[in-house]
C-alpha positions in Angstrom: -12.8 3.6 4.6 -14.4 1.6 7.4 -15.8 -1.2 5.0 -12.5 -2.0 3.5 -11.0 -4.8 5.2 -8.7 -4.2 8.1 -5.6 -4.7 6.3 -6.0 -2.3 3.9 -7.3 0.2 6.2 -4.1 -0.2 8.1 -2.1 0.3 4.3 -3.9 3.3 3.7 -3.1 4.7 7.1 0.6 3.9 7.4 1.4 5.0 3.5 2.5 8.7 2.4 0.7 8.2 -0.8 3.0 8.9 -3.5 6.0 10.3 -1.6 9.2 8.5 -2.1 9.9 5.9 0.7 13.1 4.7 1.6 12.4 0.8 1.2 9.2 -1.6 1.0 10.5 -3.1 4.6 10.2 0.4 6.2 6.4 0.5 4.7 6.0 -3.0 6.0 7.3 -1.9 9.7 5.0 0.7 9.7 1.9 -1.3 8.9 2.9 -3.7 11.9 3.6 -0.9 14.1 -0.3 0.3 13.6 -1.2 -2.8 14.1 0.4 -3.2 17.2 -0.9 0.4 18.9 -4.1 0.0 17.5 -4.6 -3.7 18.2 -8.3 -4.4 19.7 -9.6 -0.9 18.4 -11.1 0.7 15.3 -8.5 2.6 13.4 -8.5 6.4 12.9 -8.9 7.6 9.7 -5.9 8.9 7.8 -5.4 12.7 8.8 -5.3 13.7 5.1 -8.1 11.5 4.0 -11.1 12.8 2.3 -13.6 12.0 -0.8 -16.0 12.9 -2.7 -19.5 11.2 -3.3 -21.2 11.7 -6.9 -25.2 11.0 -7.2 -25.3 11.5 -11.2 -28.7 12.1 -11.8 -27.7 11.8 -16.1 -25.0 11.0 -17.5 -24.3 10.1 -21.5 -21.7 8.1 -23.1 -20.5 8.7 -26.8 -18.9 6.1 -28.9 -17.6 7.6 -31.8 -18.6 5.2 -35.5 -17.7 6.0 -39.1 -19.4 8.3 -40.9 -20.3 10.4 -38.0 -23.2 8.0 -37.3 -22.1 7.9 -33.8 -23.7 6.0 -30.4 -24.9 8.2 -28.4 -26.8 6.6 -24.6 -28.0 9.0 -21.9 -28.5 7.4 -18.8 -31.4 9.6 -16.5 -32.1 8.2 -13.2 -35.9 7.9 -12.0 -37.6 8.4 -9.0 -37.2 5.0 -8.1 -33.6 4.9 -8.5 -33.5 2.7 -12.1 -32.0 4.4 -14.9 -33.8 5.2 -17.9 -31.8 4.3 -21.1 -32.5 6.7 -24.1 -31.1 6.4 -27.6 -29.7 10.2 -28.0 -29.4 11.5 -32.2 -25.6 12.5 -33.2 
């Protein structure tokens, strides 16, 4: 969350993500009230915040054609972090 830009960090702080909220003003108050405590210093991250990271190491894509002759590309990454692209049988 640090690399976002600053106002978006302080969005994502002062939002209850997908709770109902009384009005967009009250969101708005809330974004300039951050701003105001924290003004000068890093923000804290959200108290509910969290992620996930995912290093694929393959992943395939399917595009479905007619007569079941259908696209099929794996993706497997090498050593060297480039992907080899291979042409996968129906």
């Amino acid at each position: 969350m640090r690399e976002r830009p600053r106002a978006s960090q302080l969005s994502a702080l002062a939002s209850p993500q997908s709770q109902v909220i009384d009005s967009r003003e009250a969101l708005e108050r809330r974004v300039a009230e951050l701003e105001q405590r924290h003004r000068g210093s890093e923000l804290p991250l959200p108290s509910d915040w969290g992620g996930f990271r995912l290093l694929a190491e393959t992943v395939e894509l399917w595009q479905q054609r007619q007569d079941r002759l259908h696209d099929r590309l794996r993706y497997r990454r090498r050593d060297d972090a480039s992907w080899l692209i291979e042409r996968l049988a129906p």
